[in-house]
BAFI-196310 format. One record per atom (N, C-alpha, C): residue number from 1; chain; atom name; x, y, z. Coordinates in steps of 0.001 Angstrom, whole numbers, always signed. Atoms other than C-alpha are relative to their C-alpha. Layout:
N
+-----+--------+-------+---------+---------+---------+
| num | cadena | atomo |       X |       Y |       Z |
+-----+--------+-------+---------+---------+---------+
| NUM |      A |    CA |       X |       Y |       Z |
...
+-----+--------+-------+---------+---------+---------+
! end
This chain:
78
+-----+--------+-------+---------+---------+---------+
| num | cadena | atomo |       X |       Y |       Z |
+-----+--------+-------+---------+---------+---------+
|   1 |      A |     N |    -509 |    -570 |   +1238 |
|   1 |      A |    CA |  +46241 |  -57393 |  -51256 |
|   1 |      A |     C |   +1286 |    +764 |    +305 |
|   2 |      A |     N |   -1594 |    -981 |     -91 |
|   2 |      A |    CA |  +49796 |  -55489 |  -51869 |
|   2 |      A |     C |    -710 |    +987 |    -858 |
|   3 |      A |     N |     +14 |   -1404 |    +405 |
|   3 |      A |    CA |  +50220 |  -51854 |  -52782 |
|   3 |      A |     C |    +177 |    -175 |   -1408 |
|   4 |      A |     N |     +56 |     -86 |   +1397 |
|   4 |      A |    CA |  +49735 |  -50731 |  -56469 |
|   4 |      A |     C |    +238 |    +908 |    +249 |
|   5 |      A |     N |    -882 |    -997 |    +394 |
|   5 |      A |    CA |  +51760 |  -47895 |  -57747 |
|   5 |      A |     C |   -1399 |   +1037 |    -502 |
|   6 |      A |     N |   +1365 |    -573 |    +629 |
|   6 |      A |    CA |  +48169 |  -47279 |  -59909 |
|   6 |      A |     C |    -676 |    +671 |   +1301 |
|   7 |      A |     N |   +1530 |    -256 |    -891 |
|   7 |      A |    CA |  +46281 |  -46378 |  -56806 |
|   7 |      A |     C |    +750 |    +952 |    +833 |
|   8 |      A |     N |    -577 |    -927 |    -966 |
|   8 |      A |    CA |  +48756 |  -43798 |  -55253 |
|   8 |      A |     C |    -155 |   +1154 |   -1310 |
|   9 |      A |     N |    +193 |    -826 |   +1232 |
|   9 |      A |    CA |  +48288 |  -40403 |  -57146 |
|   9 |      A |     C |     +23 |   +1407 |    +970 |
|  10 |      A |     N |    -497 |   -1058 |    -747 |
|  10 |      A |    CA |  +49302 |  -37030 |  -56364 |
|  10 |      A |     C |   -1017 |   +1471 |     +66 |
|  11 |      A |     N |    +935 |   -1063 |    -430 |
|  11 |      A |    CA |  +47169 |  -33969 |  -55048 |
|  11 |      A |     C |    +158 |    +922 |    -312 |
|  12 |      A |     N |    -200 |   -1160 |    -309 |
|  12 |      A |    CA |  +49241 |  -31310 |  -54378 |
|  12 |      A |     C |   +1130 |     -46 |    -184 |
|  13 |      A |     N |   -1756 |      -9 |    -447 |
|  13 |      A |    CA |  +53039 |  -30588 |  -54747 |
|  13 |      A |     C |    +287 |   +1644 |    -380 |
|  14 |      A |     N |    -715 |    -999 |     +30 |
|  14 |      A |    CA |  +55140 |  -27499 |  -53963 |
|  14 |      A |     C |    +738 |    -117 |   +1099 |
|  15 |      A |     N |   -1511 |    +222 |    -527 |
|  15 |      A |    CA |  +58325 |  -26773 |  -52744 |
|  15 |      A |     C |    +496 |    -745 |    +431 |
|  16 |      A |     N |    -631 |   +1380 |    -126 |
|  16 |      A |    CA |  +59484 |  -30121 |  -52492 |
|  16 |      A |     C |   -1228 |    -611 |   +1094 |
|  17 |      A |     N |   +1393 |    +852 |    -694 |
|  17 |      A |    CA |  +55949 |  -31313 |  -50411 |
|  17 |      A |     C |    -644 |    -357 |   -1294 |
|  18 |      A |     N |   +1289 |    +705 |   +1121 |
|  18 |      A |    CA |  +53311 |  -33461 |  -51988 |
|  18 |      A |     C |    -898 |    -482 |    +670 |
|  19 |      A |     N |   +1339 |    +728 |    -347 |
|  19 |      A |    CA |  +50130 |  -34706 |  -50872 |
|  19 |      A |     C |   -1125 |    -912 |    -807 |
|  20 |      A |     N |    +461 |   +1190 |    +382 |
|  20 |      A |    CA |  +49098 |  -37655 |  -51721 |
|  20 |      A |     C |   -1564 |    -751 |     -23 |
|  21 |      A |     N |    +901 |   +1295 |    -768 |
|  21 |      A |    CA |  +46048 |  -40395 |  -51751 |
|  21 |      A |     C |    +139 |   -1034 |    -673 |
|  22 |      A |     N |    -361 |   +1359 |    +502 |
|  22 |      A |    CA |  +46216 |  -43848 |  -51843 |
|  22 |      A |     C |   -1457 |    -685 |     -73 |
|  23 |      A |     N |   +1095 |    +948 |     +54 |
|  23 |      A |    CA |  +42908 |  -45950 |  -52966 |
|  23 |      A |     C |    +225 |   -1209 |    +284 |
|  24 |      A |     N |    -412 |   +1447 |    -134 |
|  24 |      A |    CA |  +43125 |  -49457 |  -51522 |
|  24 |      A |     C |   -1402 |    -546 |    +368 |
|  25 |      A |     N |   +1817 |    +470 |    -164 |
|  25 |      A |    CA |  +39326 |  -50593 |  -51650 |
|  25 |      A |     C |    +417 |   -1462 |    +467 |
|  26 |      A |     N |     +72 |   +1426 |    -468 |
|  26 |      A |    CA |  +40599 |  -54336 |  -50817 |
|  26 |      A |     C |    +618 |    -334 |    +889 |
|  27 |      A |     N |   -1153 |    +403 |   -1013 |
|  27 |      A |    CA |  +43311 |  -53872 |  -48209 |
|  27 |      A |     C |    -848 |    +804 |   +1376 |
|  28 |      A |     N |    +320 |    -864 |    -932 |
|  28 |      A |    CA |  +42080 |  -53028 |  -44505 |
|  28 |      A |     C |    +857 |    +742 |    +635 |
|  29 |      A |     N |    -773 |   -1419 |    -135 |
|  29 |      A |    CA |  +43227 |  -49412 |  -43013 |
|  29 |      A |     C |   +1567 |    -447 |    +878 |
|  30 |      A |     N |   -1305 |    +565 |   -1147 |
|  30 |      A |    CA |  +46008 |  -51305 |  -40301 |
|  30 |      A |     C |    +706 |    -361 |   -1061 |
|  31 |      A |     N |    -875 |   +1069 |    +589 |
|  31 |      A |    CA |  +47669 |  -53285 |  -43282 |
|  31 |      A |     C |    +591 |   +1975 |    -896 |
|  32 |      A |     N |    -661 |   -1219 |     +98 |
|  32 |      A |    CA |  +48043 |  -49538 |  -45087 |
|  32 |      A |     C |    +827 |    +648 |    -128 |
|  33 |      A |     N |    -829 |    -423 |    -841 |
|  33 |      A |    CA |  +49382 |  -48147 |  -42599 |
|  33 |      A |     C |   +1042 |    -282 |    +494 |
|  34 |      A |     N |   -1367 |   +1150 |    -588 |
|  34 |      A |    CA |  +51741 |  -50501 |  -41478 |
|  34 |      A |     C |   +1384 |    +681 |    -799 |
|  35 |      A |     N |    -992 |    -245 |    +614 |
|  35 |      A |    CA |  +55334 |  -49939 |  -42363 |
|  35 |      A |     C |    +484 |    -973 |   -1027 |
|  36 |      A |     N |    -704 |   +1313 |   +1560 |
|  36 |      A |    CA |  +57119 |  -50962 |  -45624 |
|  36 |      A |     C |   -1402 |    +138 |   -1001 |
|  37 |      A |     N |    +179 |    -343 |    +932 |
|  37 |      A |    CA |  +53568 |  -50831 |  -47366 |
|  37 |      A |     C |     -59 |    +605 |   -1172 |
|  38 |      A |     N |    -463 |    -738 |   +1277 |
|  38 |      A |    CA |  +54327 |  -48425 |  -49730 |
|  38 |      A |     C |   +1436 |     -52 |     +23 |
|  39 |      A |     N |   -1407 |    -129 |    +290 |
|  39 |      A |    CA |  +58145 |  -49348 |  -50331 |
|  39 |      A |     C |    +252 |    -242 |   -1008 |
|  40 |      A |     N |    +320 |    -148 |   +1572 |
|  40 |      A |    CA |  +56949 |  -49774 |  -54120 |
|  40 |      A |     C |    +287 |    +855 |    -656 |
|  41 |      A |     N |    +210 |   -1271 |    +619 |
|  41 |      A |    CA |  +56536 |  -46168 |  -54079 |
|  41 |      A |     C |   +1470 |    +709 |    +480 |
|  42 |      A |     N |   -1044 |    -872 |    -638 |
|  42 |      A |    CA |  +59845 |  -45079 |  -52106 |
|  42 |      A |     C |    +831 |   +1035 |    -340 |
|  43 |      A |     N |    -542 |    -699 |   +1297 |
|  43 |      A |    CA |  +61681 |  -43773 |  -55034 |
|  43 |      A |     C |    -939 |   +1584 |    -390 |
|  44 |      A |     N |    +576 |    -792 |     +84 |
|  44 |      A |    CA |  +58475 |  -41393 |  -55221 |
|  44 |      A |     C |     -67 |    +843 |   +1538 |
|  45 |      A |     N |    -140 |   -1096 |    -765 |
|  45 |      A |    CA |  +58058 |  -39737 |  -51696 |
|  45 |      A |     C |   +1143 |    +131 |    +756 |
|  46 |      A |     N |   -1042 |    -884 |    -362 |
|  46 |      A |    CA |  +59903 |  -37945 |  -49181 |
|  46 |      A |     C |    -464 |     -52 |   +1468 |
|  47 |      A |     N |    +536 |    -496 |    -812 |
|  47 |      A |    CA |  +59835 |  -37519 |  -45743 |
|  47 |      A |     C |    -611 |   +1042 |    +283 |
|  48 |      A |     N |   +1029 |    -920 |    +266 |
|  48 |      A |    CA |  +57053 |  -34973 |  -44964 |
|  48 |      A |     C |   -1008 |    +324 |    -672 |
|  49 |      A |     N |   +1435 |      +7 |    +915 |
|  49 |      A |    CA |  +54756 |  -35905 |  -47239 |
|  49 |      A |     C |   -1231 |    -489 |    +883 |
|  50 |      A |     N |   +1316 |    +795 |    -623 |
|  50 |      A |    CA |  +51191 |  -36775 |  -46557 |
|  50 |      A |     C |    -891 |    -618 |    -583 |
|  51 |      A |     N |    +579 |   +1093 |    +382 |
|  51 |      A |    CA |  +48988 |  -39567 |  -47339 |
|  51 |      A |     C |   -1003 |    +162 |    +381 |
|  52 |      A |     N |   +1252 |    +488 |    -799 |
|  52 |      A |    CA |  +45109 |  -39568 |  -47278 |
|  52 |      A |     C |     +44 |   -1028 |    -685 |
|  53 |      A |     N |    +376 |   +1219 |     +32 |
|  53 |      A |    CA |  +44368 |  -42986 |  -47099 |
|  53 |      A |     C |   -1300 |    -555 |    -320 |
|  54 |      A |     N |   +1245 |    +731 |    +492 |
|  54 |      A |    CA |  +40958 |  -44848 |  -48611 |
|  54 |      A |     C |    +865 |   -1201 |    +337 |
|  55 |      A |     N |    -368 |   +1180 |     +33 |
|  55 |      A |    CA |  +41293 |  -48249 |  -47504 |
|  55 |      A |     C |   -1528 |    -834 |     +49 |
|  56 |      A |     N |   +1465 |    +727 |    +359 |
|  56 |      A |    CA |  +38270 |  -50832 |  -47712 |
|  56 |      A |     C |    -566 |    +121 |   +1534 |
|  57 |      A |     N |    +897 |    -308 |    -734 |
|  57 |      A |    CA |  +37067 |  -50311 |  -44095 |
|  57 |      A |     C |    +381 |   +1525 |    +980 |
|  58 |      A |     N |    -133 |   -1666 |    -860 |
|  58 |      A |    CA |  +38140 |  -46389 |  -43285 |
|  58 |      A |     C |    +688 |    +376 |    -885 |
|  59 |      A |     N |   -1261 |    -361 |    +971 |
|  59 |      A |    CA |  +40284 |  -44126 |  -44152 |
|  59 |      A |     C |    +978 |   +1160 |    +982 |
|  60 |      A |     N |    -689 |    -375 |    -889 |
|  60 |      A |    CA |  +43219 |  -41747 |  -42677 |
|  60 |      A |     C |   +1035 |    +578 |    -796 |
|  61 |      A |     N |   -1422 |    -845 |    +442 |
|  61 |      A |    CA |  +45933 |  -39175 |  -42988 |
|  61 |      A |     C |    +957 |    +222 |    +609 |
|  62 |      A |     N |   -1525 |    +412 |    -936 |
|  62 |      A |    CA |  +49560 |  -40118 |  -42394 |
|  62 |      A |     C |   +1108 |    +585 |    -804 |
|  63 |      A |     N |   -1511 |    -866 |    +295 |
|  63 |      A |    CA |  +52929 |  -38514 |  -42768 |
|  63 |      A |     C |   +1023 |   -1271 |    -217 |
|  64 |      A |     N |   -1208 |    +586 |    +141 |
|  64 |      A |    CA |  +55560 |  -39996 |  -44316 |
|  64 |      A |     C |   +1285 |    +393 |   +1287 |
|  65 |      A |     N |   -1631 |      -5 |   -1248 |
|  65 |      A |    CA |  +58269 |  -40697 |  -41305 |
|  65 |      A |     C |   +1585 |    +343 |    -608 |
|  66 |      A |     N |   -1255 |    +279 |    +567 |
|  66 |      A |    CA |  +60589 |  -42002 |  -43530 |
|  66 |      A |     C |    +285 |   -1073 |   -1626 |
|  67 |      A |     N |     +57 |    +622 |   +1099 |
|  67 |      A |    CA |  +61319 |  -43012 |  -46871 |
|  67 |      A |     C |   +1768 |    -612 |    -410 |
|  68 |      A |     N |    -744 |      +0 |    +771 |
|  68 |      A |    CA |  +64186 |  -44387 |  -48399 |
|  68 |      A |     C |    +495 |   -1360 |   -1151 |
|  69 |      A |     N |     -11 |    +937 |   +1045 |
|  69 |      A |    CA |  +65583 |  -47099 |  -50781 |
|  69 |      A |     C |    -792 |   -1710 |    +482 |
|  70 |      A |     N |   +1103 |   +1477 |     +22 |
|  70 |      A |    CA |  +64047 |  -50295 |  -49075 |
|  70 |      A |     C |    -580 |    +156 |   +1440 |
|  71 |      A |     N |    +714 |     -64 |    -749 |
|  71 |      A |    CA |  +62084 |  -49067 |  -46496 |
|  71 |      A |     C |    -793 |   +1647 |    +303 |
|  72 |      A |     N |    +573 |   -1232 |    -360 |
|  72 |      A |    CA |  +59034 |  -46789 |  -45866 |
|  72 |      A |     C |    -971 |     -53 |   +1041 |
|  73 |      A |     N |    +834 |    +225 |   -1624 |
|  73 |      A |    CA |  +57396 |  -45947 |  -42421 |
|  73 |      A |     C |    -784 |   +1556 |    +184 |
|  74 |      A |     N |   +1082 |   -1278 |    -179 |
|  74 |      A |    CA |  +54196 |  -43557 |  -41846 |
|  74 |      A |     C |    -247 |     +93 |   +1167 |
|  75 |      A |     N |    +208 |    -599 |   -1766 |
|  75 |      A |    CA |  +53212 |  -42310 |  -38970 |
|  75 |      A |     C |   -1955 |    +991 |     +80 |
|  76 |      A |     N |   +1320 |    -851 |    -134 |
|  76 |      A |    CA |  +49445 |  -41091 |  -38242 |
|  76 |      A |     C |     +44 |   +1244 |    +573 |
|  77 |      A |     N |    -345 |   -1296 |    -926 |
|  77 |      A |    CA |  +48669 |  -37658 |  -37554 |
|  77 |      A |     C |    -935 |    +248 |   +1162 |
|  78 |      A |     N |    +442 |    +360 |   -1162 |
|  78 |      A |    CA |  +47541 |  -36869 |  -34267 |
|  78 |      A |     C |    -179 |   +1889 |    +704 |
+-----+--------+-------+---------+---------+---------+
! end
């Protein structure tokens, strides 16, 4: 499956942070994660944001690396 705009939704925001989660009940947690999946949403975050992740077999919280007009890359936190 590809990313839906519907299934990203926002938590938390202040002072230019936001915290995010993304529901993806049909996509597994690697595809996610991967870079570029969310480049749907790019226009919406920011570097420094964070992402909990639901994906259909886990789930996980990743930092936006890098966002910008046609490419977005997360990074797990560690």
């Amino acid at each position: 499956m590809a990313f839906a705009a519907r299934n990203l939704s926002v938590l938390a925001y202040a002072s230019g942070f936001t915290l995010w989660h993304c529901k993806a009940p049909k996509d597994p947690i690697d595809a996610v994660v991967s870079d570029n999946y969310f480049r749907d949403a790019a226009d919406m975050l920011t570097a420094g944001d964070l992402i909990m992740v639901t994906a259909a077999n886990g789930a996980r919280i990743v930092a936006v690396a890098l966002a910008d007009i046609d490419t977005v890359v997360v990074a797990a936190l560690v």
